[in-house]
C-alpha positions in Angstrom: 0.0 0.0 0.0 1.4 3.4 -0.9 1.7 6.0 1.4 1.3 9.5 0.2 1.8 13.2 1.5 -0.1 16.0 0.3 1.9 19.5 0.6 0.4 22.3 1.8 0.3 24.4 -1.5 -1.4 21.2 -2.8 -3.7 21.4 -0.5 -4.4 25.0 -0.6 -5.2 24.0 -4.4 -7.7 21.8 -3.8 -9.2 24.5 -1.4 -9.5 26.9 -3.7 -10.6 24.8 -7.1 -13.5 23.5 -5.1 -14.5 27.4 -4.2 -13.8 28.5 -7.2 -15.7 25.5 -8.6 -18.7 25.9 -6.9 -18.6 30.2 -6.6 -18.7 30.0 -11.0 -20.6 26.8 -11.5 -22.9 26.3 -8.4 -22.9 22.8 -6.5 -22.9 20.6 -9.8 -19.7 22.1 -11.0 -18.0 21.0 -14.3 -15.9 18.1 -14.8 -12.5 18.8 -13.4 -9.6 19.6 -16.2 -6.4 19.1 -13.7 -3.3 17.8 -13.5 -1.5 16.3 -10.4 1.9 16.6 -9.7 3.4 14.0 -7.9 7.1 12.5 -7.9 7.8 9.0 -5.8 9.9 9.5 -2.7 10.7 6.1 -2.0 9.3 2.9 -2.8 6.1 3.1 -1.3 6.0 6.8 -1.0 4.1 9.6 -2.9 4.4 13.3 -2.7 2.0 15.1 -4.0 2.7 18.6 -4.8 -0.2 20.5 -6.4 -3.1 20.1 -8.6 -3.1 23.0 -11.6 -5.8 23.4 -13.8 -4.2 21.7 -17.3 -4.0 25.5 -18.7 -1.6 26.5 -16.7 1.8 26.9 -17.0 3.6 23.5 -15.6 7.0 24.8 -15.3 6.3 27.7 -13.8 4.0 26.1 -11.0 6.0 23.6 -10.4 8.2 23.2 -6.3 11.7 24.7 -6.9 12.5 21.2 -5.5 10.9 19.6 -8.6 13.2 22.0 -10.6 16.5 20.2 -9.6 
């Protein structure tokens, strides 16, 4: 079984896509167009570092960490 941690950008992302979500499109919402970005840390270890809507710009969005 994997384990995985969520970061706290990632989850200030889910945050605010579900209030944007439901602010534009009401409780029904749309069906979500995004991207998770996740890199293994070990193996049986996930990090998950944010979830960006698939319009945005991946590189620039992405942990300095992920950068290296």
């Amino acid at each position: 079984m994997w384990q995985h941690f969520i970061s706290p950008a990632a989850e200030q992302d889910i945050i605010d896509i579900l209030c944007w979500s439901e602010l534009i499109f009401g409780e029904k919402g749309k069906k979500p167009r995004h991207i998770i970005l996740y890199r293994k840390m070990d193996k049986k270890e996930l990090e998950i570092a944010r979830f960006l809507h698939d319009s945005m710009d991946l590189v620039r969005h992405l942990p300095e960490i992920y950068l290296h």
